[in-house]
C-alpha positions as CSV (number, residue, x, y, z in Angstrom):
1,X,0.0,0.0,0.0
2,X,3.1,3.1,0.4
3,X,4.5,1.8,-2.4
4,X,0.8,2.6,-4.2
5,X,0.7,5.6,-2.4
6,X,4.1,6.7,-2.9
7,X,3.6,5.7,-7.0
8,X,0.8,8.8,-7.0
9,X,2.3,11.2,-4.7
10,X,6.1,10.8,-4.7
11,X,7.0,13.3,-8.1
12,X,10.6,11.2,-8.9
13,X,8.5,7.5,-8.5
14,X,5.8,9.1,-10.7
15,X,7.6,10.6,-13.1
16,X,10.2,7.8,-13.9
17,X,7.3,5.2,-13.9
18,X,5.3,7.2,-16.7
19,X,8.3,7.4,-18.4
20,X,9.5,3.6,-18.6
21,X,5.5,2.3,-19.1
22,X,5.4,5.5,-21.8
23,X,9.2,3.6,-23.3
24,X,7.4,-0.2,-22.5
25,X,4.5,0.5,-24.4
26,X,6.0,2.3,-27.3
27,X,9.3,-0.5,-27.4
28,X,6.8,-3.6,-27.0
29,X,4.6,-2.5,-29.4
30,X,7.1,-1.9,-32.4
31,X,9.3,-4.0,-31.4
32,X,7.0,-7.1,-31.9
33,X,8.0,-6.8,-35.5
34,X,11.6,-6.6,-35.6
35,X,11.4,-9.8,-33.5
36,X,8.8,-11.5,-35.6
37,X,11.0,-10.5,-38.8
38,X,14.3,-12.1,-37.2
39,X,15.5,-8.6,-36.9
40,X,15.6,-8.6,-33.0
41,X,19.5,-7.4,-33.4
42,X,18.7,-4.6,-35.0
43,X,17.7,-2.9,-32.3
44,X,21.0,-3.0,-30.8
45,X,22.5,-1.5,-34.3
46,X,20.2,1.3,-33.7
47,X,20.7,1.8,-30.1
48,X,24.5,2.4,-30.2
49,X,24.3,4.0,-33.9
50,X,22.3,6.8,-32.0
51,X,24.9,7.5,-29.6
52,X,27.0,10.0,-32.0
53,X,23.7,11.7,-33.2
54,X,23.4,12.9,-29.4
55,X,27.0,14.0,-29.5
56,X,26.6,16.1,-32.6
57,X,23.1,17.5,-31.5
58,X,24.8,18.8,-28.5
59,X,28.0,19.7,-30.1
60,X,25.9,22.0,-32.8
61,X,23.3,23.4,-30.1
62,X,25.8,23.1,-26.7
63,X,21.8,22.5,-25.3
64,X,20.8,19.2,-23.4
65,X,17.0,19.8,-24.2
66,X,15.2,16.5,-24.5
67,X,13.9,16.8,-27.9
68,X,17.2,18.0,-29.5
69,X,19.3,15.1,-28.2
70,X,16.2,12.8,-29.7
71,X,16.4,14.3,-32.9
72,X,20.0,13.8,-33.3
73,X,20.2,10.4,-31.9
74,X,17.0,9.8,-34.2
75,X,18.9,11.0,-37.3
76,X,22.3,8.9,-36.6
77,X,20.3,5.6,-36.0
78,X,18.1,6.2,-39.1
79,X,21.3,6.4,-41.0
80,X,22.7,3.7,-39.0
81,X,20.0,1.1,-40.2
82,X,20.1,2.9,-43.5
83,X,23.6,1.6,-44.0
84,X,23.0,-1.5,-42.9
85,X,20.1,-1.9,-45.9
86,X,22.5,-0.5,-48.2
87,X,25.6,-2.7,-47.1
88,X,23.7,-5.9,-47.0
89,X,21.9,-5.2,-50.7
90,X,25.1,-4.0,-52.9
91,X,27.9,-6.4,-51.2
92,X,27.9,-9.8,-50.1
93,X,28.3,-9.3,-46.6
94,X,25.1,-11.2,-44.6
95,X,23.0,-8.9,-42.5
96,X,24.8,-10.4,-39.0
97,X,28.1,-9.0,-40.0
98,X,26.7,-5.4,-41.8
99,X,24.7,-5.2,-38.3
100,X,28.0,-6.0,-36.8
101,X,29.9,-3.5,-38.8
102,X,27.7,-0.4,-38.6
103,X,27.5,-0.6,-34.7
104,X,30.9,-1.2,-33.6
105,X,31.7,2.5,-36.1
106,X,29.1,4.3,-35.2
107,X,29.3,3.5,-31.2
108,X,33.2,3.8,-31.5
109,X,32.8,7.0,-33.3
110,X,30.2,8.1,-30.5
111,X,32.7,7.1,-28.1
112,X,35.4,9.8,-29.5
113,X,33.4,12.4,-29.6
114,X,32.3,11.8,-26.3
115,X,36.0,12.3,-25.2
116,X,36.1,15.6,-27.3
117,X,32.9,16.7,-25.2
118,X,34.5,16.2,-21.8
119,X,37.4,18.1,-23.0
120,X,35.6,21.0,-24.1
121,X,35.5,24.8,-21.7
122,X,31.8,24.1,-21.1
123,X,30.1,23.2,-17.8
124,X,27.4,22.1,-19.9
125,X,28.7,18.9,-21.1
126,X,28.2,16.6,-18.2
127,X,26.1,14.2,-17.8
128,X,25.9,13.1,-21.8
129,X,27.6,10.3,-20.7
130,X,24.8,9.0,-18.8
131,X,22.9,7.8,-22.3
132,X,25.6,5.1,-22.0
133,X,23.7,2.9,-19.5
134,X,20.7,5.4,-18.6
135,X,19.8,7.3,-16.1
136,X,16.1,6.7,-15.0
137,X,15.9,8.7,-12.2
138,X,17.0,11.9,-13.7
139,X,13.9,12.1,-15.6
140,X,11.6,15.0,-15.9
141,X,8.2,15.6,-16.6
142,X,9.5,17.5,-19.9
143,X,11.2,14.2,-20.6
144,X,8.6,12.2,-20.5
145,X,6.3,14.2,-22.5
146,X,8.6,14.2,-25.3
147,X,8.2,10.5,-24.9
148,X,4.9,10.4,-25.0
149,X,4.4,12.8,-27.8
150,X,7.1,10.5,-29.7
151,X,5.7,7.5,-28.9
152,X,1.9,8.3,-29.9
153,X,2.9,9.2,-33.3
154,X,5.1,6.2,-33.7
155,X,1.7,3.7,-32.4
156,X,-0.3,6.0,-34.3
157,X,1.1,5.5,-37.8
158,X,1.7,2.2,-37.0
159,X,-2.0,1.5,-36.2
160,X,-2.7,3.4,-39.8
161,X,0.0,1.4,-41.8
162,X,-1.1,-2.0,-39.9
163,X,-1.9,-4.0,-42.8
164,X,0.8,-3.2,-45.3
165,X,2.8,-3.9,-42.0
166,X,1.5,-7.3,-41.7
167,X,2.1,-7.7,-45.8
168,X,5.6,-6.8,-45.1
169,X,6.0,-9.0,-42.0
170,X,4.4,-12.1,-43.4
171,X,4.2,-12.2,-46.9
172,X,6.4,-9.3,-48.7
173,X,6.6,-11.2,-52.5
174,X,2.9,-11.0,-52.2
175,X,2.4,-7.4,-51.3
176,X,5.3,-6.8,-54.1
177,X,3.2,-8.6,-56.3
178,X,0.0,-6.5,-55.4
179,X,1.4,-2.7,-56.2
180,X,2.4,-2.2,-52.7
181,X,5.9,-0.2,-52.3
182,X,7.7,-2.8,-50.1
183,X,10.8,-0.9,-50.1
184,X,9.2,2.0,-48.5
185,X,7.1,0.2,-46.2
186,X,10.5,-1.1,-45.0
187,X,12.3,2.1,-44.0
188,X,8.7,3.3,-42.5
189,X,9.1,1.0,-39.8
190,X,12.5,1.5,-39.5
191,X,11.4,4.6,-39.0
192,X,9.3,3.5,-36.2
193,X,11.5,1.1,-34.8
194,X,14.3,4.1,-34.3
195,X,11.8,6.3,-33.0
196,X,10.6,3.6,-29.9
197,X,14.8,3.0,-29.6
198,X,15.6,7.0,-29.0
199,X,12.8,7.6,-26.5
200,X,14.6,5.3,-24.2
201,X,18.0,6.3,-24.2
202,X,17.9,7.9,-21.6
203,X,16.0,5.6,-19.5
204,X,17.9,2.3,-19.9
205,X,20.7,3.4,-22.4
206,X,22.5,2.3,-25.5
207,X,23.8,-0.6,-23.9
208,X,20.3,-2.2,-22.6
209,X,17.8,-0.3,-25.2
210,X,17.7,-3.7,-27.7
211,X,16.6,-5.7,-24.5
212,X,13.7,-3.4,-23.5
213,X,12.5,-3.8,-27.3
214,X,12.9,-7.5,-27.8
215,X,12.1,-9.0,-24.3
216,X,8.2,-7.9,-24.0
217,X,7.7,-9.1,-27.7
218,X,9.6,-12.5,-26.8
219,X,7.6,-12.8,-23.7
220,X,4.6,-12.1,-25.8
221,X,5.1,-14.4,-28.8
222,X,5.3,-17.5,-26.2
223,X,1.3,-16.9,-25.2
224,X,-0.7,-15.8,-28.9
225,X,-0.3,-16.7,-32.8
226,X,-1.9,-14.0,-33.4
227,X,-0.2,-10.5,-34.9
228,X,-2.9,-8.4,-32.5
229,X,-2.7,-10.2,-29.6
230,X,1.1,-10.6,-29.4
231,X,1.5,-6.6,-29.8
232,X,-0.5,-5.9,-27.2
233,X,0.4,-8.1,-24.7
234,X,4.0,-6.7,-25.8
235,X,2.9,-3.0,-24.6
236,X,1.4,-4.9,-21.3
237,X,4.6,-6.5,-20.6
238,X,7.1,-3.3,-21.5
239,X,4.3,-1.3,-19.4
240,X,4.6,-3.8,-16.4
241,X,8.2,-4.5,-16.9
242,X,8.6,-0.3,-16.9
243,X,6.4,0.5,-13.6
244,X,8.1,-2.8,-12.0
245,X,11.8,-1.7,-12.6
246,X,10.9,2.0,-11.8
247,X,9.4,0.7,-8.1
248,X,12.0,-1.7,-7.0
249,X,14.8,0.5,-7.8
250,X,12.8,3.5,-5.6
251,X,12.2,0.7,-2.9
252,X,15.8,-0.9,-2.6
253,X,18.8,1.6,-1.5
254,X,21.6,1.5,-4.7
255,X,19.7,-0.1,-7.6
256,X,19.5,1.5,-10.9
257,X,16.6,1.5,-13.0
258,X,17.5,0.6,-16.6
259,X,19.2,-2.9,-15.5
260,X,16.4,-3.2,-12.8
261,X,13.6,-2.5,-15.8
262,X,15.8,-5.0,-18.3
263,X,15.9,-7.5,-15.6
264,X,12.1,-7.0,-15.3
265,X,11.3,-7.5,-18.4
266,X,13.4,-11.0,-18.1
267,X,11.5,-12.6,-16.0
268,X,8.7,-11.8,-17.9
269,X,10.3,-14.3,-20.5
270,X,11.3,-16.6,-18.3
271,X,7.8,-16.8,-17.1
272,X,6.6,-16.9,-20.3
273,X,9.2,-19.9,-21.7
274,X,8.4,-21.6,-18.8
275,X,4.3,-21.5,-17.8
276,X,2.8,-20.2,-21.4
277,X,-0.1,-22.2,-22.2
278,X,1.0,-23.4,-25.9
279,X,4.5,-22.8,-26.0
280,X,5.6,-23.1,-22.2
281,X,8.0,-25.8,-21.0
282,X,5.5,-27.0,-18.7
283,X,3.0,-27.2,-21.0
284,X,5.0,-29.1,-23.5
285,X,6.3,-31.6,-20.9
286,X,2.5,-31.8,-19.8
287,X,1.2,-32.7,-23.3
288,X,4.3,-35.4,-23.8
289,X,3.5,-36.7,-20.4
290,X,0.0,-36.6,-21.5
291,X,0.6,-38.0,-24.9
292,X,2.5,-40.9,-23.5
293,X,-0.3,-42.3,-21.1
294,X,-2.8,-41.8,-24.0
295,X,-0.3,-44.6,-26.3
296,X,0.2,-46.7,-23.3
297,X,-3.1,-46.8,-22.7
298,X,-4.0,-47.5,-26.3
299,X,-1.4,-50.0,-26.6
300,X,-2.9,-52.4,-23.9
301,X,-6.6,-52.0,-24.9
302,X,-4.9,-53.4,-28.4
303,X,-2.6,-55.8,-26.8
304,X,-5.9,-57.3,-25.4
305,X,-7.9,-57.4,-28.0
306,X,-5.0,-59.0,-30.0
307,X,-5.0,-61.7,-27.2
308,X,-8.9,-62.0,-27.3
309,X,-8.8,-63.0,-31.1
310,X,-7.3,-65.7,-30.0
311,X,-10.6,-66.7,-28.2
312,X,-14.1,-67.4,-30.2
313,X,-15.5,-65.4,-27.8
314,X,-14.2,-62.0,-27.4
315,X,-15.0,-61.3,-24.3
316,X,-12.9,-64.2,-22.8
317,X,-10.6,-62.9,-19.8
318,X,-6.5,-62.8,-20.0
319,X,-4.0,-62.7,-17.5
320,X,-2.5,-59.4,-16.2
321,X,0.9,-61.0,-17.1
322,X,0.3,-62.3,-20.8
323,X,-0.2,-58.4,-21.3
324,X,2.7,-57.6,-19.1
325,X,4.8,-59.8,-21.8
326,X,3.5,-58.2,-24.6
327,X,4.9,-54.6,-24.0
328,X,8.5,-52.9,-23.2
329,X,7.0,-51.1,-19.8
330,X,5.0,-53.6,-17.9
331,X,4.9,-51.6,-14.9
332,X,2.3,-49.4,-17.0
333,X,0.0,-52.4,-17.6
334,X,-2.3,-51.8,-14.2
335,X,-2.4,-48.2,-14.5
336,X,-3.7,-48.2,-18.1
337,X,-6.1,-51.1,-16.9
338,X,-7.9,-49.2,-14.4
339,X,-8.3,-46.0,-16.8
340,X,-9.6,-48.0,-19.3
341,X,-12.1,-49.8,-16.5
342,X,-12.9,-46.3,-15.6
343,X,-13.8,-45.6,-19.5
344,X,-15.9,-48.7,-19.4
345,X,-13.6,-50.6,-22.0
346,X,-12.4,-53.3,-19.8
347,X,-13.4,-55.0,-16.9
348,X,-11.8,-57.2,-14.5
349,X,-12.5,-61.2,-14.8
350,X,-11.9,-63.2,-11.5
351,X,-8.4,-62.5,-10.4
352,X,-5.3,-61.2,-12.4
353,X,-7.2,-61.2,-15.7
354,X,-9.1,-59.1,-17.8
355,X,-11.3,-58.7,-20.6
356,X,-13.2,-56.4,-23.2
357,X,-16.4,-54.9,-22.8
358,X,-18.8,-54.3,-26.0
359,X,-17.5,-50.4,-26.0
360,X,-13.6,-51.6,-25.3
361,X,-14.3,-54.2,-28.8
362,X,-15.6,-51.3,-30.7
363,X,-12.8,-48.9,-29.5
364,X,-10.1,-51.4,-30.3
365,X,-11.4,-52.4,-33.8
366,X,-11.1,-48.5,-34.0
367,X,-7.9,-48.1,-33.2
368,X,-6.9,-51.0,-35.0
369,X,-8.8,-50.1,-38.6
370,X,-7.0,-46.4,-38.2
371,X,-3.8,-48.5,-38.2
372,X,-4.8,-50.4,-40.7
373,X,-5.7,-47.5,-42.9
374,X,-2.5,-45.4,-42.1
């Protein structure tokens, strides 16, 4: 309950959590795409490209205003991915190794002029260093409307653009094929993609940003097939992995709040790996489990009704241990007995034997016709 209360009435807690559930939402959303499309590295291309777009914003304005460094860090990681297209399209380098290429230059360039900043006769320099790894708690209300200003025109034109989108993301030959400019559509949400990546700079940093944007949509993809449902379960997990990370690092003395938001966002996937209802560990050990009881199961009602062939009448009764001989896990011969008893398949005759019931003859011929058949 104070943390609740301290969420709506402590200005810092507020502030920082709009900001990362502003940066969850945003990231979540678009970045559900770049996963989907086996991009989910270029995020981290973009993320470091940006880094000397918010040296030369400042070192052509000497300002730290919120919106300038975004539109310089904007720039460099639009020409970032830019170059990656271009490399990967005119040379025979794979996309890996362009995205490769293009972020260790343009971070290492960032880096230098980073240097030159620090160097420079003005006390208006510090704290650029901070878009390294974020600084959370240093946001202000200013900040985080830019955010949200960014970010609703980013959702916005995606939400306009959503089927060409889906085109792009599923079939792109076929939207080719149907007049639809696939090369545009491409560098559109690029577009949008660097736009979600330079709103949270300064919230988790370059180093973390690509995490932020890949672990809701991960998270997500693990629950849903479908293209709706997995976006916005993505902005539900970046929201809940934002507000999460934002409390926790307010509540515990020394914790930052980019790693604590990435970390978040983490267990979100590893929740999601692990308990999602079609995709989930569990789940898939359930159904194997599962599956394997159903084909033991199977495999004694046909074991006995192979043995009752044997017999004019049908319904004659066979010893636990002739069925026990006829497969490779007889400890699973009583078990599958007393569901099938339960079914009304088999029932018991005297002791240590069994037969078929009417149903059980009609459900083995079943089984066995479909074998026949396949």
């Amino acid at each position: 309950m104070d943390v609740l209360q301290a969420l709506f009435s402590d200005y810092t807690l507020r502030t920082v959590a709009l900001g990362a559930a502003t940066l969850g939402v945003v990231s979540g959303s678009l970045g559900t795409f770049a996963v989907l499309r086996g991009q989910s590295l270029l995020g981290d291309a973009i993320s470091h490209a940006a880094l000397p777009g918010i040296a030369v914003a400042f070192l052509l304005t000497s300002s730290k205003a919120p919106l300038v460094l975004v539109l310089g860090a904007a720039l460099a990681g639009w020409l970032g991915t830019l170059a990656v297209m271009q490399i990967t399209e005119r040379s025979r380098i794979p996309f890996d190794a362009a995205l490769g290429l293009v972020l260790s230059v343009f971070f290492g360039f960032g880096m230098m002029l980073l240097t030159v900043i620090q160097r420079l006769p003005n006390a208006n320099q510090a704290g650029l260093d901070k878009f390294l790894f974020g600084q959370a708690a240093a946001l202000l209300t200013a900040d985080v409307v830019v955010m949200a200003v960014l970010g609703a025109v980013a959702l916005l034109v995606m939400v306009l653009f959503w089927k060409e989108f889906k085109l792009l993301l599923f079939d792109p030959d076929y939207a080719a094929s149907l007049g639809f400019p696939i090369r545009a559509i491409d560098v559109l949400l690029t577009t949008l993609l660097v736009i979600a990546i330079v709103i949270g700079l300064q919230t988790v940093g370059v180093v973390l940003m690509s995490a932020i944007l890949i672990a809701p949509a991960a998270a997500a993809r693990q629950w849903t097939d479908r293209l709706t449902l997995v976006v916005l379960l993505a902005a539900v997990f970046g929201a809940l992995s934002g507000v999460a990370g934002a409390v926790l690092s307010a509540t515990t003395q020394r914790l930052p709040t980019g790693p604590t938001i990435v970390l978040c966002a983490t267990v979100l996937v590893v929740v999601s790996l692990l308990f999602a209802p079609n995709r989930g560990v569990v789940a898939g050990w359930w159904r194997t489990l599962r599956n394997r009881r159903v084909l033991r199961t199977a495999g004694v009602l046909e074991d006995l009704y192979t043995l009752a062939l044997q017999h004019p009448d049908l319904h004659h009764g066979h010893a636990i241990g002739a069925l026990r001989t006829m497969t490779a896990r007889p400890a699973s011969v009583e078990p599958s007995l007393q569901v099938l008893e339960r079914r009304g398949w088999v029932e018991p005759k005297g002791e240590e034997a069994w037969a078929l019931t009417d149903d059980g003859l009609v459900m083995a011929r079943q089984l066995c016709g479909e074998k026949e058949e396949a």
